[in-house]
Each structure stands twice: as C-alpha cells, then as structure tokens.
C-alpha positions as CSV (number, residue, x, y, z in Angstrom):
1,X,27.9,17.2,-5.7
2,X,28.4,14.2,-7.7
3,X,26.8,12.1,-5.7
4,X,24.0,14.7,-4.3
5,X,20.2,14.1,-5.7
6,X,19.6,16.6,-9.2
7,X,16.4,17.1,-7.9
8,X,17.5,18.3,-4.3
9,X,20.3,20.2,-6.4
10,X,17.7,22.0,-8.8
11,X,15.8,22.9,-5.7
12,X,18.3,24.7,-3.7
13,X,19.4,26.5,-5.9
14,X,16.1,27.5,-7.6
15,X,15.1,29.1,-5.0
16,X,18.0,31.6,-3.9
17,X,16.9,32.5,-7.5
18,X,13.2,33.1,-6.4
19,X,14.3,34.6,-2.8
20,X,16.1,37.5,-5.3
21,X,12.8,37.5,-7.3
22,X,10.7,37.5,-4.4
23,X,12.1,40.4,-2.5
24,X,13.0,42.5,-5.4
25,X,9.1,42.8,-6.2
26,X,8.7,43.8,-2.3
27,X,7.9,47.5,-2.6
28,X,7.4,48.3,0.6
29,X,9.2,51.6,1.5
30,X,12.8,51.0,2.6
31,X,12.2,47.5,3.5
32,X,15.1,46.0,1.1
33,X,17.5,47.9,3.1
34,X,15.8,46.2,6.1
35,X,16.4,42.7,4.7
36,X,19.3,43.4,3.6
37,X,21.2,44.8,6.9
38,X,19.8,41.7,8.6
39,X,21.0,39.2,6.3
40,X,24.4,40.8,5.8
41,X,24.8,40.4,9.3
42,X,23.5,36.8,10.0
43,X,25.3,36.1,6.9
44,X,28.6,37.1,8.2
45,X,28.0,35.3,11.8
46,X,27.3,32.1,9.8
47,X,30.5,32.7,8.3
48,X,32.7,33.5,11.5
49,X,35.3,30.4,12.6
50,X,34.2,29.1,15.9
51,X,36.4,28.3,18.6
52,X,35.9,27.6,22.6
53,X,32.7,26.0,24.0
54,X,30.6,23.8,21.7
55,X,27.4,24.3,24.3
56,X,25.7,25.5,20.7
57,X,26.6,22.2,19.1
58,X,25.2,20.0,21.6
59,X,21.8,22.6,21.8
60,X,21.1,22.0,18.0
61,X,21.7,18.4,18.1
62,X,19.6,17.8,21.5
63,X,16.5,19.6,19.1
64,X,17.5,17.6,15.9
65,X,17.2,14.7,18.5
66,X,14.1,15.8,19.9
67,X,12.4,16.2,16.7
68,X,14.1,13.0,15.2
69,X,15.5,14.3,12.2
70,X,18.7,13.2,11.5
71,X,21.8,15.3,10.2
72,X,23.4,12.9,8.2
73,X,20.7,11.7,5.3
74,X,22.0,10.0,2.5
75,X,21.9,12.3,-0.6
76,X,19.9,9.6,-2.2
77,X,17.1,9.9,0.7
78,X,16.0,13.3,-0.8
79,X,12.6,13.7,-0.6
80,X,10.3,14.7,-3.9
81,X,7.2,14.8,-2.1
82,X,7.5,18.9,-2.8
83,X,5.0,19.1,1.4
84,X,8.2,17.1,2.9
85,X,10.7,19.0,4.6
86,X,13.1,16.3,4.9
87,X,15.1,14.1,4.1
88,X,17.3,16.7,2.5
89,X,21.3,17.4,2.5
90,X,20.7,20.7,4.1
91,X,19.4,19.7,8.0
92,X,22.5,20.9,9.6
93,X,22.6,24.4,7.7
94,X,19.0,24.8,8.2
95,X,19.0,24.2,11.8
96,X,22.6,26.4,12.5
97,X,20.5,29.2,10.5
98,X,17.3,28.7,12.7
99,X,19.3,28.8,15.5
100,X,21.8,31.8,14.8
101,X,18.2,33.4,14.1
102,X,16.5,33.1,17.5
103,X,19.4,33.5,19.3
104,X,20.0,37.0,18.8
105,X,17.2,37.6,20.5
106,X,17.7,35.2,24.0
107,X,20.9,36.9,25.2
108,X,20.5,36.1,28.9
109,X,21.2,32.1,27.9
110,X,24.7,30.6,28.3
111,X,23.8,28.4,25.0
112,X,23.5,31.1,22.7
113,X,27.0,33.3,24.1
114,X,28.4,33.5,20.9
115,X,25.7,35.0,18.6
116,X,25.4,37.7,21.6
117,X,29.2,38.4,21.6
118,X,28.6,38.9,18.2
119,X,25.9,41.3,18.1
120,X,27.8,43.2,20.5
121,X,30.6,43.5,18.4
122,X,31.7,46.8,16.5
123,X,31.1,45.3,13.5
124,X,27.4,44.8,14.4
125,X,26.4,48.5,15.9
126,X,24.3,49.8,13.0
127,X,22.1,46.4,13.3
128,X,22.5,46.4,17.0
129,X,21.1,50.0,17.3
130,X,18.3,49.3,14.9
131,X,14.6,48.9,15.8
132,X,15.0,44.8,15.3
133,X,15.6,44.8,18.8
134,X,13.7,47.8,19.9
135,X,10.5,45.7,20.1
136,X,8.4,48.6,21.6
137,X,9.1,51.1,19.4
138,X,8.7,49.0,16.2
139,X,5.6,47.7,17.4
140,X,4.4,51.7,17.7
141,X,5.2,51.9,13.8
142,X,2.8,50.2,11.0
143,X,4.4,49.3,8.3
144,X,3.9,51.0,5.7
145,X,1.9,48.2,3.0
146,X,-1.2,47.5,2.1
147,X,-3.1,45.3,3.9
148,X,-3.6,41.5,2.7
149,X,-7.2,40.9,2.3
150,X,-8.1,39.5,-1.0
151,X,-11.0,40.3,-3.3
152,X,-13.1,37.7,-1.6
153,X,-13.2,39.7,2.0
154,X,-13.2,43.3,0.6
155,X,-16.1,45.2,1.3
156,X,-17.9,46.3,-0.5
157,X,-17.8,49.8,-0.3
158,X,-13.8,49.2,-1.0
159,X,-15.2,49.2,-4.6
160,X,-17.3,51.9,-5.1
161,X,-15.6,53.8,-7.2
162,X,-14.4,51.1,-9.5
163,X,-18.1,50.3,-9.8
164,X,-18.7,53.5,-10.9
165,X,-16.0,53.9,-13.3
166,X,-16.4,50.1,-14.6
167,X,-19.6,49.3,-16.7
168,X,-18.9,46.1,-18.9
169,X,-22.1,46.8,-20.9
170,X,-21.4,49.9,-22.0
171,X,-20.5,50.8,-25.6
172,X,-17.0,52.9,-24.4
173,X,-13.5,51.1,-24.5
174,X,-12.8,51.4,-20.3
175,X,-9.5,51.2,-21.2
176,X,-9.3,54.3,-23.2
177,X,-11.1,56.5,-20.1
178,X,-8.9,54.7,-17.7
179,X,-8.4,57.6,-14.5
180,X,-5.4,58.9,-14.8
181,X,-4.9,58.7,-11.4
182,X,-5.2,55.1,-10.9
183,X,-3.3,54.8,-13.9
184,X,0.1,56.4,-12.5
185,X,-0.2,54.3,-9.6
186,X,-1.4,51.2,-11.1
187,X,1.6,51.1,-14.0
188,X,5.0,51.4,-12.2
189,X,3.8,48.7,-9.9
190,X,2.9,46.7,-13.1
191,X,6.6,47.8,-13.9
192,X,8.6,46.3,-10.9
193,X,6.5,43.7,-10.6
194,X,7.6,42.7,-14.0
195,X,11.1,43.4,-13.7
196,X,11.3,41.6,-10.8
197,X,10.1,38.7,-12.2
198,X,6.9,38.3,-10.3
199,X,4.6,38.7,-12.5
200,X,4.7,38.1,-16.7
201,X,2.9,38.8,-19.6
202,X,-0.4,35.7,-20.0
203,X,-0.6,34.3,-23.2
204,X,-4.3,35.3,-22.6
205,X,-6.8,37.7,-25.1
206,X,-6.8,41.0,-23.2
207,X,-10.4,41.0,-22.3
208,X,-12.7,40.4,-19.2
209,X,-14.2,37.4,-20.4
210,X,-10.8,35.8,-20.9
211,X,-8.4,37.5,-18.2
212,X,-9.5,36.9,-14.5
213,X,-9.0,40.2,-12.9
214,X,-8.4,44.1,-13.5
215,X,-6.0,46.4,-12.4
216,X,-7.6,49.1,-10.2
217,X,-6.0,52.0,-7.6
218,X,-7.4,52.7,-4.2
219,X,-7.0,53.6,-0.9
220,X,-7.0,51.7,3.1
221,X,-7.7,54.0,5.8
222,X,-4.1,53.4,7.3
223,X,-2.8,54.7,4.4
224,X,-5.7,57.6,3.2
225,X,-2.8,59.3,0.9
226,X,-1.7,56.3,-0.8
227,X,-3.3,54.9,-4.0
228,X,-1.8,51.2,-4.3
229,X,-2.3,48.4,-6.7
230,X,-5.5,46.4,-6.2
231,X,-6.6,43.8,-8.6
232,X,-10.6,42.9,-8.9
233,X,-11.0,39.3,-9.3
234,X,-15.1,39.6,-9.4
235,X,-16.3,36.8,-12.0
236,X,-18.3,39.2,-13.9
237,X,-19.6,36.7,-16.9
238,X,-19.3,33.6,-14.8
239,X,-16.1,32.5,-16.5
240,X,-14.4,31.6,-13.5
241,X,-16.2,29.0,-11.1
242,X,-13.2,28.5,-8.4
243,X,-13.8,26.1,-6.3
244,X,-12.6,25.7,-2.5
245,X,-11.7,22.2,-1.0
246,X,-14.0,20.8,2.2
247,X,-10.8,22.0,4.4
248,X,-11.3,25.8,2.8
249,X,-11.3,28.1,6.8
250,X,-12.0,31.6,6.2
251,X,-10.0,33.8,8.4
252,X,-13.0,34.3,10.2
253,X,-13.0,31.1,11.8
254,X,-9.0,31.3,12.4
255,X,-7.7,30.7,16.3
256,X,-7.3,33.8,17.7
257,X,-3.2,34.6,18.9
258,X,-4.8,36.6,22.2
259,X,-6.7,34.2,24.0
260,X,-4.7,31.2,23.5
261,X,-1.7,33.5,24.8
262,X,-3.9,34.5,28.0
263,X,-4.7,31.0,28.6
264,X,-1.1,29.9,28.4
265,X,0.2,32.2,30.5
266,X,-2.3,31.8,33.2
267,X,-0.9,28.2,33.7
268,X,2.6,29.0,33.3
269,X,3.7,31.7,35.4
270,X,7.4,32.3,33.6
271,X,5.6,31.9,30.3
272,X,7.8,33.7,27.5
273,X,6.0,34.2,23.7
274,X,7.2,35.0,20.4
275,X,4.9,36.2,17.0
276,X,6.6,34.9,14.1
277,X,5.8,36.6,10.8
278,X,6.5,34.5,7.4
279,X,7.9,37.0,5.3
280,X,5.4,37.8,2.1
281,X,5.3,41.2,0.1
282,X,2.6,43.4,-0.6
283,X,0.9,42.1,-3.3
284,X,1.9,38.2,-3.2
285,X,2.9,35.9,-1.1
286,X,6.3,33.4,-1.5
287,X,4.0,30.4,-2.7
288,X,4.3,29.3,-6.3
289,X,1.4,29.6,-8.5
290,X,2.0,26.1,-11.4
291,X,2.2,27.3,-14.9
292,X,-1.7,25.5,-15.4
293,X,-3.2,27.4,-12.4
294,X,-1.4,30.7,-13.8
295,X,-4.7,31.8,-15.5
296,X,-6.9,32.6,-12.1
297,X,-4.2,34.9,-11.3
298,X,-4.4,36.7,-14.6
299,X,-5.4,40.4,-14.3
300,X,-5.7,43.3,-17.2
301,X,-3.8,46.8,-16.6
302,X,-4.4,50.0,-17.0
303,X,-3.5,49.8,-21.0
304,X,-5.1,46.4,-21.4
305,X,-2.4,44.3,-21.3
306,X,-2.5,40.7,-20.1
307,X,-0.3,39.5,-16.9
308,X,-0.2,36.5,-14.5
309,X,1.3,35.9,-11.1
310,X,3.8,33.9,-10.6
311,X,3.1,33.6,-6.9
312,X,-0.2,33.8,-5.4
313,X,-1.3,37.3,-5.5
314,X,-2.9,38.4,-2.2
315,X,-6.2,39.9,-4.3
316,X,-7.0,36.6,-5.5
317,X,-10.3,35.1,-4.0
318,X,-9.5,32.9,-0.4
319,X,-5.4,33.5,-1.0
320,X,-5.7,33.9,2.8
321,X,-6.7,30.3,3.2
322,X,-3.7,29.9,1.2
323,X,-1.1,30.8,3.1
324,X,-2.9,29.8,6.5
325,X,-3.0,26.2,5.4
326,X,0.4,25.6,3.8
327,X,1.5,27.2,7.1
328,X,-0.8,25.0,9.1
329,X,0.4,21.5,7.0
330,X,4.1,22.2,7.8
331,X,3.7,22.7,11.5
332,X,1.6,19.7,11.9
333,X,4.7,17.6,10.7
334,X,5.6,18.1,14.3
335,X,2.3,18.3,15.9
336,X,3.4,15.6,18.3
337,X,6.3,17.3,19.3
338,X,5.0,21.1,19.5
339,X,1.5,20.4,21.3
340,X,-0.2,23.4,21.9
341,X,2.8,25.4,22.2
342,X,2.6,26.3,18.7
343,X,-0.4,27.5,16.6
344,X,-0.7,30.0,13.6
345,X,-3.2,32.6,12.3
346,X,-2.6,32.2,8.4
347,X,1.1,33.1,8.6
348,X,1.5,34.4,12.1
349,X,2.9,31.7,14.4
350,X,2.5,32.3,18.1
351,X,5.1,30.0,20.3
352,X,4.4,29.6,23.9
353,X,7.3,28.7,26.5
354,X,7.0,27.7,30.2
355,X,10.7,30.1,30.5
356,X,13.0,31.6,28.4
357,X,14.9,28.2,27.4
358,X,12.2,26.5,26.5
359,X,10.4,29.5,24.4
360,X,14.2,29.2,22.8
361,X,14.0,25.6,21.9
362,X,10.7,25.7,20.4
363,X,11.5,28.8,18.2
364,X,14.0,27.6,17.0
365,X,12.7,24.0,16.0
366,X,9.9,26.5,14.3
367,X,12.5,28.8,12.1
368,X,13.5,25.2,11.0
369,X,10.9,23.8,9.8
370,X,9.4,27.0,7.9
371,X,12.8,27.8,6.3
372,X,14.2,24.6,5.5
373,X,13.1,22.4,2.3
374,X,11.6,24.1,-0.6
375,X,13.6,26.7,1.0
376,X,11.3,29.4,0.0
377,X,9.7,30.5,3.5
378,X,11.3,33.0,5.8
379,X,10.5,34.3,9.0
380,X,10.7,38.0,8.7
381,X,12.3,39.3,11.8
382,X,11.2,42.7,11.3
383,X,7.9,41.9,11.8
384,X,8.2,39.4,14.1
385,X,8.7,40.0,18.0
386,X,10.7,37.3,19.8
387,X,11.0,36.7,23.5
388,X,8.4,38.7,25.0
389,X,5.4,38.6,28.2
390,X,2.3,38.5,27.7
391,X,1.6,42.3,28.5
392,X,3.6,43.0,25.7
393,X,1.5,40.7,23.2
394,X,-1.6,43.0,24.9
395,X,-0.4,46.3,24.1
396,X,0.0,45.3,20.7
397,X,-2.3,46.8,18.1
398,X,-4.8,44.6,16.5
399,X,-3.1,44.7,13.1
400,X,0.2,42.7,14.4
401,X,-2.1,40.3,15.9
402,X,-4.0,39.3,12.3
C-alpha cells in the first residue's frame, strides 16, 4: 500500500462505496436478492484455494497477451486519465473476475473445469437451480422496471395527464393540489433514493425557473398497474439550453443486435452469441454526474423540495446517448483486437464467436474491460444471456434486444 498510487487507492475503494450506493437505490422488485445470491457465490469461488491443473492460468494470460495488457504495472504507472482502463494494480483481479464470470456459463470447455465443479457443488444448488442459467425461462419473464427512455423520446401522449394537471401560468400553488396518487408513489421513491445516497437535496430555490425537472407518476403499458417515478425535464421558460456534442446518436440510428447477429452467423456455421447487459437501475444509470453538472439533473417533488442526481438519471434529455457512448469509448480501446465481433446498442453488448472457445475468449476479454478501472461498470448476469445460437437471440422479445 505504501508504495501503491493515492489516486488508484482513492479510486478503488470509492467505488465499492458507490457499488453499495448504487444497488441500494435499485428498487426493482427482488432484484437485491438477485445480486446478492450471485455475488455471494462468485465471491466465495474467487475465494476457494486452487490446486491441480493451472489450464485457467495459462487461458487468462494467453488473453492478457492477446490484448497486450500486462499484469505486472508498476503502481506508479496508474493511469489518471479517468477514460483509461489501465495501467492499474488491479489487471490480474479484474481479469480472474471476468473470467470466473463467463465461465460459469461454458461448462463443456476443459479451461474453465473448475468454476463448473464449483457450481456443481452442494454449496452452490440454490444458485445452480436458479433462473441465471435457465436462459429460456428467464427470457419469458420481463423484468419488472420501468423502461429507460428519457424525457427527450417520450411521447407525447406519455404526458397527458401531467399537461393537464400542470399549468405554470396559473394563479394556484401546483404543489398544494399535487394528486394524491402520484404523490404516494412519487415520495417513497424520493425516499430510497435519498437514503441510498443517489440522489440529495440541490442547493437550488424550489421553483421551475430554477430547478430543471418535476417529479410526476405514471404508467408504461408493461406495467398498466404500476405508477413509477418519472421526472419531466421539459424547459418550460427556456432556462435550460443543453446542448449535445457533433458525436450526439439518438438511439434511433443505433446498430441493430439482430441483423448483425444473422449476418454473423450466416458466415460462421458454429457461431455461438452472448447479450451482455451493463447493470444500471431504474431510474439512473452507474455514471457519475460532477458536482457542476449536478443542476441539469435537478428535479422538484411532490412537496416542492429541491433534489439532484448524483448519477445520470435516465429521465434526463439524450441520457441514452449517454450510456451508449461511454459504452462505445471503452470497447473501442480494443477495437483492433475485437473487430466486428463485438458491438453495443447503448449498454447491450452483442459478442459473436466462430465456436464456443472463441465466444469464451472474447467474453471474457469484454467483462474485463467494462468492469475493470473506474471499477463502477458491471455486467448484470441476470439480464444478460451468455453462450447461446442464433435461434435463441430470435425468439427473444424485442425489449431484451433494445
């Protein structure tokens, strides 16, 4: 430790600190116990003493290898360009976790024996029996969230009845004839939001000229007896003039997962896929919003209080693009080495392998390079579905595929 970076230090363990943050503000239904079976278990394989074949060791360092990242960095080579993912102490972790991750998923490979022994053990049967590795049946179940789509793409028939509760040049305090309804859906959210550290109060006057968005509840037709939290970021006084880069690409004009898997798979008879799913909650996703930028995240509540995300909120206008182009940036690090194997759809990443093996390789290279350095990325296995044919990838409804 003495002689690690403070930086690289500060880093790491910042962000098991925002990983606790993070998925204690995920409100999905019974998803924590989800996460937390999964990394209960991965935890205690990463933990087991390993003895016998070392075929694993020489897999990881033949991809370390091939991607020409070393695993023995001088502390002092850290990295504080916050986009690099290395140099960092942490390659050999990273890469074992990556590894351990994908591999419970290939058990018909020699190389990856040990993490199926494990799984197969008694200590592993709840997880085992779970729908992790039932791919067909999970894909049958939506999960039960709202959907991403930020203000920006709503239609606008979405706000309807906000429009006609909301009148800004009317004489009557909105606040004080707020519906009830929304209200007792809109405030515990607030709530553990707060608690969870997601979200704080904004030094901000609580009004609509000043705060960014409001706080409203409403319905998806996935979910017609739901009300969830929904902020509306419209710039209704012309206060808030955000700006999109040149490289702004609305989901729109994204690369469709489908085709490019049909095309693939035409040329490579054996071809075996996998749709990885960063992990993001609800109402935000795990990229940090800077202290300056806090205020086009700022939304009123129900009582007219003042908050701000601390992570990009999903309502806020083009948060898509977002999340699609940090995704996009880190896997064009190893463009060279992925080729068209490898593309995403904001932060679904289709990988493409001629076989089995190589699908394994270039999974795992993926997990590493998402998860490793800032360490705040996660491939969410329970929406993701590893090592499967391209029928499977067509059976799937449209909403996996987005």
């Amino acid at each position: 430790m003495d002689s690690s970076d403070p930086m690289e230090n500060m880093e790491r363990d910042r962000s098991f600190s925002f990983k606790e943050s993070l998925h204690a503000g995920d409100l999905e239904p019974g998803y924590k116990e989800k996460y937390a079976m999964l990394q209960d278990r991965l935890s205690a394989m990463l933990q087991q003493t390993h003895v016998g074949a070392t075929a694993w060791v020489w897999h990881i360092a033949s991809i370390l290898d091939w991607l020409e990242v070393r695993a023995d960095y001088d502390p002092y080579d850290y990295s504080h360009d916050p986009q690099a993912p290395w140099p960092n102490s942490f390659i050999v972790q990273d890469m074992v976790q990556a590894f351990a991750m994908m591999a419970m998923f290939f058990p018909n490979l020699e190389v990856t024996k040990l993490v199926t022994m494990f799984v197969n053990s008694d200590s592993c049967e709840e997880f085992r029996n779970s729908r992790i590795f039932d791919v067909k049946e999970r894909s049958k179940v939506r999960p039960d969230r709202r959907t991403r789509t930020s203000y920006k793409f709503r239609p606008k028939e979405f706000w309807k009845e906000w429009k006609e509760f909301y009148d800004k040049d009317t004489d009557r305090f909105w606040a004080e004839v707020y519906p009830m309804k929304w209200s007792l859906a809109v405030r515990p959210i607030v709530a553990e939001l707060y608690k969870a550290g997601v979200i704080g109060p904004a030094n901000l006057q609580p009004n609509s000229e000043v705060v960014s968005g409001m706080a409203t509840a409403n319905k998806e037709p996935h979910r017609p007896d739901k009300l969830d939290l929904f902020v509306n970021y419209e710039d209704q006084y012309g206060n808030f003039n955000q700006k999109f880069p040149p490289s702004y690409v609305p989901p729109s004009s994204w690369p469709h997962v489908l085709p490019r898997a049909k095309s693939f798979a035409a040329k490579h008879p054996d071809a075996r896929f996998a749709l990885l799913r960063l992990w993001s909650a609800p109402h935000y996703y795990p990229l940090m919003v800077g202290p300056m930028n806090r205020g086009m995240t700022s939304f009123l509540d129900s009582l007219n209080r003042s908050w701000e995300f601390k992570f990009v909120p999903k309502d806020m206008p083009g948060s898509e693009f977002s999340i699609h182009h940090s995704t996009e940036l880190r896997l064009n690090i190893l463009k060279k080495k992925f080729g068209d194997k490898v593309m995403n759809r904001g932060d679904l990443i289709l990988v493409m392998g001629d076989d089995e093996k190589d699908l394994f390789k270039f999974c795992t290279a993926v997990t590493f390079a998402l998860q490793t350095k800032p360490w705040l990325r996660e491939i969410d296995l329970w929406k993701s579905f590893v090592n499967v044919d391209l029928e499977f990838i067509e059976g799937l409804d449209e909403h996996w595929l987005e």
